[in-house]
Structures are given as structure tokens and as C-alpha cells.
VEXSEKE-875327 format. One record per residue (C-alpha): residue number from 1; x, y, z. Coordinates in steps of 0.1 Angstrom, whole numbers. Example, Ala and Ser with C-alpha at 12.3 -4.5 7.8 and 13.67 -1.06 7.14 Angstrom:
// residues 2
@seq=1 east=123 north=-45 up=78
@seq=2 east=137 north=-11 up=71
// end
This chain:
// residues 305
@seq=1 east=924 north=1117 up=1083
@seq=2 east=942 north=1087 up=1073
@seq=3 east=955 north=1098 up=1040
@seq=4 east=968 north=1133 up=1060
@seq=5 east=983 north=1112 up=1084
@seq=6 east=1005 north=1086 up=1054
@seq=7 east=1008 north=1122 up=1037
@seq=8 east=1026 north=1132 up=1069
@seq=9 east=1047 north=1110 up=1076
@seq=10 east=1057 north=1106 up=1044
@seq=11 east=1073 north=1136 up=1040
@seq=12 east=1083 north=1142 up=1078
@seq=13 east=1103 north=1108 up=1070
@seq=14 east=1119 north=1123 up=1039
@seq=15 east=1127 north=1155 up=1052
@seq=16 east=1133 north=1156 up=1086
@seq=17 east=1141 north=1123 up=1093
@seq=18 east=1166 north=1118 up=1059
@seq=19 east=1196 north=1103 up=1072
@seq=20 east=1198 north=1106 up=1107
@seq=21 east=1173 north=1080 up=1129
@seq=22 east=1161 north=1104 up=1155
@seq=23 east=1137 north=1075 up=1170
@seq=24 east=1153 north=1052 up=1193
@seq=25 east=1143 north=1011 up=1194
@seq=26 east=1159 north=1007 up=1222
@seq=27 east=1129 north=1012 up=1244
@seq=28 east=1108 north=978 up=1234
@seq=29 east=1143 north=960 up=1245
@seq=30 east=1144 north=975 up=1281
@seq=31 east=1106 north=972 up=1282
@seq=32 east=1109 north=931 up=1267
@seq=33 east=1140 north=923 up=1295
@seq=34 east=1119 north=941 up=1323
@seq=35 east=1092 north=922 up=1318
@seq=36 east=1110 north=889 up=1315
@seq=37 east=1128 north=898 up=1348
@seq=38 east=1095 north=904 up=1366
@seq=39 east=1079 north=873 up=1354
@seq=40 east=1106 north=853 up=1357
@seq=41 east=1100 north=839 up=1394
@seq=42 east=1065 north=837 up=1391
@seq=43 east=1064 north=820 up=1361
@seq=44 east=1102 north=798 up=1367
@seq=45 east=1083 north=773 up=1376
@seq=46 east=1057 north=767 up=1344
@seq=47 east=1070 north=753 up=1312
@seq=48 east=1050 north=776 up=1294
@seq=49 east=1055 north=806 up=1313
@seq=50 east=1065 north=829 up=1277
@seq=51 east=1031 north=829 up=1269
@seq=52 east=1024 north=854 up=1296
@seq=53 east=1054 north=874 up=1289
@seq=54 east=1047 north=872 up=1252
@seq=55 east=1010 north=886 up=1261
@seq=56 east=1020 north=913 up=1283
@seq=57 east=1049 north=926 up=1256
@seq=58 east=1018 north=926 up=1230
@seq=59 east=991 north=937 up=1259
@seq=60 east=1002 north=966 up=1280
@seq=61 east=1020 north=989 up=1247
@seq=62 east=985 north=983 up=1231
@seq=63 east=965 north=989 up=1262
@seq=64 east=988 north=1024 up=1271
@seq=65 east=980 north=1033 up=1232
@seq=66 east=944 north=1025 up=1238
@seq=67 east=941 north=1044 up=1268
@seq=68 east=959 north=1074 up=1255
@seq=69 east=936 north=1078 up=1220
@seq=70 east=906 north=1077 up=1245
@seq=71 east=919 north=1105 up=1268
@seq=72 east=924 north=1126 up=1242
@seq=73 east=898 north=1122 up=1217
@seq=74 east=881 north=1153 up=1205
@seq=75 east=908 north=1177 up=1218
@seq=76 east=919 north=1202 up=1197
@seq=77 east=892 north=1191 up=1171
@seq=78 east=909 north=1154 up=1163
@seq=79 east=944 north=1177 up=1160
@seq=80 east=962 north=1156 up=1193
@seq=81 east=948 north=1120 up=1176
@seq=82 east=961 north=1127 up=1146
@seq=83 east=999 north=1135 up=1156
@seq=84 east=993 north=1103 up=1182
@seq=85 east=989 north=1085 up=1148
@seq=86 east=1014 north=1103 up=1128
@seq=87 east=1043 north=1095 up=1160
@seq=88 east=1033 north=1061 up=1162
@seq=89 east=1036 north=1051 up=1124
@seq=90 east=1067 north=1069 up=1117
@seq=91 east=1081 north=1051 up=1146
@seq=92 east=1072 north=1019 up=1128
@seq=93 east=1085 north=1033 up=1100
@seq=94 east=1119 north=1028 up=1078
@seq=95 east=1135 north=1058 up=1086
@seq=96 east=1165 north=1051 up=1060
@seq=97 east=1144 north=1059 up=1024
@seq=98 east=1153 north=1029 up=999
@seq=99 east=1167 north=1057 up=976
@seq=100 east=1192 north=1063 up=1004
@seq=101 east=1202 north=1026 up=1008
@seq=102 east=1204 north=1020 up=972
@seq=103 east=1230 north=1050 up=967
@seq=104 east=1252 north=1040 up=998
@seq=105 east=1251 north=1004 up=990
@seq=106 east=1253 north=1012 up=947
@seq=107 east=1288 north=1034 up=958
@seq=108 east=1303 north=1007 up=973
@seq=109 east=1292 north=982 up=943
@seq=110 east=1309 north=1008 up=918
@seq=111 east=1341 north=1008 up=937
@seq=112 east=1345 north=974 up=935
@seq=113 east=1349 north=966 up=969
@seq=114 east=1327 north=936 up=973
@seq=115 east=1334 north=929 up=1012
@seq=116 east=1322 north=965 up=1015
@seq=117 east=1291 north=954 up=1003
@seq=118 east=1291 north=920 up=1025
@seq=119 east=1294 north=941 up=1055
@seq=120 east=1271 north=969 up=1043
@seq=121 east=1246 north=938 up=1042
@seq=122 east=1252 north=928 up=1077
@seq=123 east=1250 north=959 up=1085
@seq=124 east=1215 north=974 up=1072
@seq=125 east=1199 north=940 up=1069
@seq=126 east=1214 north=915 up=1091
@seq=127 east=1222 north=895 up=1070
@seq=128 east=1235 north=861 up=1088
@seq=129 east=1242 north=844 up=1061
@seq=130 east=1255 north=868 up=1039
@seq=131 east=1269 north=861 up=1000
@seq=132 east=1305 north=850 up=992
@seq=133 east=1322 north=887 up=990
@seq=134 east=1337 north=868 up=956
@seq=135 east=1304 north=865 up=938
@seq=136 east=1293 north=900 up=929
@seq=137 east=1259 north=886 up=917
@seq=138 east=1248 north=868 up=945
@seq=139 east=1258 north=899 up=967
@seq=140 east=1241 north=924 up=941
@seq=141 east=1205 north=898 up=941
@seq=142 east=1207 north=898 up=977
@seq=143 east=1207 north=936 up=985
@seq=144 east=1181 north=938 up=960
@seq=145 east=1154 north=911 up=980
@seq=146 east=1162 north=927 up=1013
@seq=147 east=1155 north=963 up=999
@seq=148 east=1122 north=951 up=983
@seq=149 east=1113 north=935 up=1017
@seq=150 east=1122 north=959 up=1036
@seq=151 east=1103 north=982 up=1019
@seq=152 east=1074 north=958 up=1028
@seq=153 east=1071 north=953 up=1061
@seq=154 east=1083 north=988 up=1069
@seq=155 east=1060 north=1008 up=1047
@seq=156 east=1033 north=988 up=1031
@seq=157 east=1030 north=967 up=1059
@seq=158 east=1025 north=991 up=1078
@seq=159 east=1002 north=1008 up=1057
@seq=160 east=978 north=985 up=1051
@seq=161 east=977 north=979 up=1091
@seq=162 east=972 north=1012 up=1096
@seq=163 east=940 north=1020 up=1073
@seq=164 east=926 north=987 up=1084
@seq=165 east=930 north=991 up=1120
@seq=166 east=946 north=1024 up=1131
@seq=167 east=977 north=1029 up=1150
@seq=168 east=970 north=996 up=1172
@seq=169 east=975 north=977 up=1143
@seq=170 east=1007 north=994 up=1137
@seq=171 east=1024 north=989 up=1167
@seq=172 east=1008 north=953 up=1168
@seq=173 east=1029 north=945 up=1135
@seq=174 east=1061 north=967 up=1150
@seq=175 east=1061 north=949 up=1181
@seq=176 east=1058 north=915 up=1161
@seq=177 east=1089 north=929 up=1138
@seq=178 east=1107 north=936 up=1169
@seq=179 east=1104 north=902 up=1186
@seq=180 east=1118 north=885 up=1157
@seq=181 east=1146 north=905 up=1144
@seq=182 east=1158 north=911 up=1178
@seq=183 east=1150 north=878 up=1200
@seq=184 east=1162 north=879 up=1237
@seq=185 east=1185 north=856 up=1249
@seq=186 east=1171 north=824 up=1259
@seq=187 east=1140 north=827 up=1237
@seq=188 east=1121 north=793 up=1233
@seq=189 east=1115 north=780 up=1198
@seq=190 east=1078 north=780 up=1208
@seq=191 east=1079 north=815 up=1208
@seq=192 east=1101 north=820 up=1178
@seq=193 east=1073 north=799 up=1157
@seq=194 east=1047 north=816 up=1173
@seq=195 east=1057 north=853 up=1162
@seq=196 east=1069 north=839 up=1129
@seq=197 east=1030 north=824 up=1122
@seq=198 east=1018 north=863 up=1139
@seq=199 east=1045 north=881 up=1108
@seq=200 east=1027 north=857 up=1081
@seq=201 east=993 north=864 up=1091
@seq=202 east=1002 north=901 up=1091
@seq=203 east=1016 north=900 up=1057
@seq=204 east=996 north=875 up=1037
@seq=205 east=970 north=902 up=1029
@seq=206 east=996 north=931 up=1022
@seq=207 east=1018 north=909 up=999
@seq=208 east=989 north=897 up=979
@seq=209 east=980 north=931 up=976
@seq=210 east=1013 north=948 up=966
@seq=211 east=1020 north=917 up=940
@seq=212 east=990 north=930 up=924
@seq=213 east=1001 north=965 up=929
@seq=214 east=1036 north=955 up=911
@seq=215 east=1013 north=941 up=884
@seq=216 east=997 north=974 up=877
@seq=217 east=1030 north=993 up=881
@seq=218 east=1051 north=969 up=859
@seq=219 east=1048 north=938 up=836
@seq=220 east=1014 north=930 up=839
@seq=221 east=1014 north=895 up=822
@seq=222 east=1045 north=881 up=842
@seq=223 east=1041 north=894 up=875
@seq=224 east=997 north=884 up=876
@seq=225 east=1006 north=846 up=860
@seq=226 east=1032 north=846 up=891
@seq=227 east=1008 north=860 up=918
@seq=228 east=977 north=837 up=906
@seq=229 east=1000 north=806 up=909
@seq=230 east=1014 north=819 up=944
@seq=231 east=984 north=831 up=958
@seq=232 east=966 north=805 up=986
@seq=233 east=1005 north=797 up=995
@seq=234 east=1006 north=801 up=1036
@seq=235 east=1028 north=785 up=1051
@seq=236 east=1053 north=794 up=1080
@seq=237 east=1082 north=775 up=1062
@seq=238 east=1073 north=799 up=1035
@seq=239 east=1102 north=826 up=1023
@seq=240 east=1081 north=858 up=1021
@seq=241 east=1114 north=875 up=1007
@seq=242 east=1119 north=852 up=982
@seq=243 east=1086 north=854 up=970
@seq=244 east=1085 north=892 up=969
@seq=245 east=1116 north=892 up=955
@seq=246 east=1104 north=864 up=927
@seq=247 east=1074 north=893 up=926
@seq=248 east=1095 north=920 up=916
@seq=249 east=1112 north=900 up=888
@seq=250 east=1084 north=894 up=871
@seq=251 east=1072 north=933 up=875
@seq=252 east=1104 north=947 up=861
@seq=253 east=1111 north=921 up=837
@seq=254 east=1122 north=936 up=803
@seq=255 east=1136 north=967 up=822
@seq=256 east=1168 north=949 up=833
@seq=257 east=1191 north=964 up=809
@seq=258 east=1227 north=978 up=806
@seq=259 east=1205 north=1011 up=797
@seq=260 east=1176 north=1002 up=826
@seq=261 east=1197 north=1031 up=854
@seq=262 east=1195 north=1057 up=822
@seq=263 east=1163 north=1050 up=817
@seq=264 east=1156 north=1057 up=852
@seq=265 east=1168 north=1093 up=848
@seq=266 east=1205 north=1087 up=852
@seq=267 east=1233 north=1087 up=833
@seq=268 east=1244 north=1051 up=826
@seq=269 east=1281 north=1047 up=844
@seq=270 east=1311 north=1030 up=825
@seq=271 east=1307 north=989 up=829
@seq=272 east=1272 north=988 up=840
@seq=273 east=1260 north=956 up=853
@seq=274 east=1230 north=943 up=852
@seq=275 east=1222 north=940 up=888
@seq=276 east=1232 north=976 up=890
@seq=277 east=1204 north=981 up=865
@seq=278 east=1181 north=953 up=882
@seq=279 east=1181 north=982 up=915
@seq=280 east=1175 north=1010 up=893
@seq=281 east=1140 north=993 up=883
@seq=282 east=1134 north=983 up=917
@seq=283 east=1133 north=1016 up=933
@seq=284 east=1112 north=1026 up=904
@seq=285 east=1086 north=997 up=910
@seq=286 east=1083 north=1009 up=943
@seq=287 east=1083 north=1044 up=942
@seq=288 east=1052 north=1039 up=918
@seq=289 east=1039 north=1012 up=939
@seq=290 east=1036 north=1035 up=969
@seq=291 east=1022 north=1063 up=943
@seq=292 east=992 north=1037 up=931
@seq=293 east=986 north=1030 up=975
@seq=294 east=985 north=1065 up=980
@seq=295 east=964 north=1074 up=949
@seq=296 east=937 north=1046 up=961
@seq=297 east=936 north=1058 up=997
@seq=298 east=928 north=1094 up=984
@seq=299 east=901 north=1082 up=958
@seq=300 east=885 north=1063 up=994
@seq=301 east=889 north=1094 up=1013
@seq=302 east=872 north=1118 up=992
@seq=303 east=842 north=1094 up=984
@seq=304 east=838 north=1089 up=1021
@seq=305 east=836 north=1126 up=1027
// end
């Protein structure tokens, strides 16, 4: 069921969902302020009184998920479980496709209009500290480390959660997402290191794995040496971006080429840069990336029929 249920969404995200974000975040940030109002008398008084809100974010979504894939197991022969999966992982989901970014943000680059691009970053990847508008390269490397992370934690991630342990998996790792992209106001640093360790536990095994993935979709040589040297690295200081993105160098290196974006079924546009090119091969590695994931899940589902 698990393969039917990526397959799904997959293509419900492509299709239906291409361009407009018909799911709303907004919920998790009404839920996370009402329970921070609720507990904030009770708990006022304790220096450590985010724990319990930080439980009760994580426990009663999980607990309401948990409930609800009991209630309704069996029904309609598994038919009700399965579109319980399918809502909950395409809410997780990205549901801008990297193709779609790379075109908006690749238009913007062509025209030349490099504070465009600055705020196209802040705008899609919230990006604090985003390039000098002056330095086209440093804007151009940037888009292309937040595309390949994004891409990450908002499909592989996810993913690799979800044929592990199911949707509660997923929603574990969305709620973690959420709490650190989107802190509330007065969030302690406690907590802030606390769901940073949670994202590195989530993604140590799922970047480990997609390195090795890259490997097999790109330059085997470079991108293996890289992950071997890289791989018992944990540490919450660590830049998970940055090492993806050194990842993805290695995979693609030797594609990087004035002709790399004709080579990756285009037609190479007058002047073209390098880290035009360098995006190109990007979206390829990870369009064959997730191929070689979905390949492997569908080789496990039919031997475990």
C-alpha cells in the first residue's frame, strides 16, 4: 500500500496541486498559540514549563492520527486508511514541484534582475541572510542548496519516514519542520536546540541514504569518496544544507557546462552561465534520485506480496 500511496501523491501533487497550495499551514500555528495560552498559567510559574507545551504540540496531533487509523481500520477494505495516508503526506509535502521553482526563479536570473532573485529567495526559502543582490554567483549557489534541501526534507524526508513508520512518522517530522521554520514568539533557546537535535536525528538516516542515492544517479567516484568521509558526522552545529549541497556537487560534477541545460533537453539560451547550467543538473539528480526511491520501494512491495 505504501508504494500506491507515494504513487498517489505523487501525481495528485503534480497535477492537482501544480501551482496553487490548496493545503493551509495555518492550522499547527493556531493549534501551537492555543496551547501555549492554555498552559501558560499553569505552567508561568516553572522554568521549564515548554517542555509540556512542546509534548502536547507533538502528543495530541499524533494521538488524534492514532485514534482515527484505528477507528477506521478495515473499512472499505483498507480504502479510508489509505486516503488517511495519502492526506496526511501530501500535507507534509512540497506542494511547489522543484521544476516549478527552478523556472520562476531561472526567469528572473535571465532577466538580469538580481534583487528579483534576492527577494524571490526570501520569499520561497526564507532566506535571512540572503546573498549580496551584486554577486550573481553567490545568489545563483544559494537557490541551488535551498532547492536541493528542500527537496529533502519535503519529499525524501518524508519518504523515508513514511515507509519506516507510517503517517505518524510523517507528521512527527512535519510538526518538527514547523516548529523550527516558524518559532513562536518568545520561544526559549532550550527548545530551539531541542527541535534542531529532533530535525538531525530525522535526517541523519535519509541523508546518508539519498548521498548514496546521488552516487548511483551521478558521479559515482566523487560523490561515494565525499559521503564515506562525511558519514558518522552528527552534530547539531552541523550544516545539513551545506553538506547536501557539497553532495550534489560531487554527483553532478562534470555536467556543469555552458552545454549541461541542452543536455538536459533544452535549448541552451544566449550567455549561459554556469550556475544556470549547475540547476539544470540538479533537477536532473533529483528527478532520477526520486525514480531510484521509487524503483526500490516497488522491487520491496512486490517481494512482500
Amino acid at each position: 500500500m505504501k508504494f500506491l500511496v507515494i504513487l498517489s501523491c505523487l501525481l495528485v501533487n503534480y497535477l492537482w496541486l501544480k501551482g496553487v497550495d490548496r493545503f493551509d499551514d495555518a492550522w499547527f500555528f493556531r493549534f501551537r498559540c492555543r496551547i501555549t495560552q492554555w498552559l501558560q498559567g499553569p505552567t508561568s510559574e516553572y522554568a521549564q514549563g515548554w517542555v509540556a507545551a512542546l509534548a502536547l504540540v507533538y502528543a495530541i496531533p499524533l494521538l488524534a492520527l492514532t485514534i482515527l487509523l484505528v477507528l477506521i481500520a478495515g473499512s472499505l477494505f483498507g480504502l479510508l486508511t489509505m486516503l488517511v495516508h495519502i492526506l496526511v503526506l501530501l500535507i507534509a509535502l512540497d506542494r511547489t514541484q522543484p521544476s516549478q521553482q527552478a523556472d520562476d526563479f531561472l526567469k528572473l536570473w535571465k532577466e538580469g534582475d538580481m534583487a528579483a532573485c534576492t527577494e524571490f529567495l526570501s520569499q520561497h526559502f526564507d532566506a535571512n541572510e540572503a546573498p549580496d543582490p551584486k554577486d550573481r554567483d553567490a545568489i545563483s549557489r544559494y537557490f541551488a542548496k535551498q532547492l536541493a534541501y528542500r527537496s529533502f526534507e519535503k519529499m525524501f524526508v518524508m519518504f523515508f519516514w513514511y515507509i519506516c513508520t507510517g503517517p505518524l512518522g510523517v507528521l512527527f517530522s512535519y510538526i518538527s519542520y514547523q516548529l523550527r521554520d516558524n518559532p513562536p514568539e518568545g520561544t526559549s533557546e532550550n527548545e530551539t536546540d531541542l527541535v534542531k537535535l529532533l530535525i538531525h536525528i530525522l535526517e541523519w538516516v535519509p541523508l546518508r541514504l539519498l548521498a548514496l542515492t546521488f552516487s548511483l544517479a551521478g558521479n559515482f567516484e566523487q560523490c561515494f569518496e565525499n559521503l564515506r568521509n562525511s558519514f558518522w558526522q552528527f552534530s547539531t552545529e552541523a550544516d545539513n544544507a551545506e553538506l547536501l549541497y557539497g553532495y550534489t556537487n560531487c554527483a553532478i560534477a562534470g555536467q556543469v557546462s555552458p552545454d549541461a541545460a541542452k543536455e538536459q533537453g533544452g535549448e541552451k539560451p544566449a550567455g549561459a552561465h554556469p550556475e544556470e547550467a549547475k540547476v539544470q543538473a540538479l533537477l536532473g539528480l533529483l528527478e532520477r534520485s526520486q525514480a531510484i526511491w521509487l524503483s526500490l520501494l516497488a522491487l520491496l512491495t512486490i517481494v512482500a506480496l
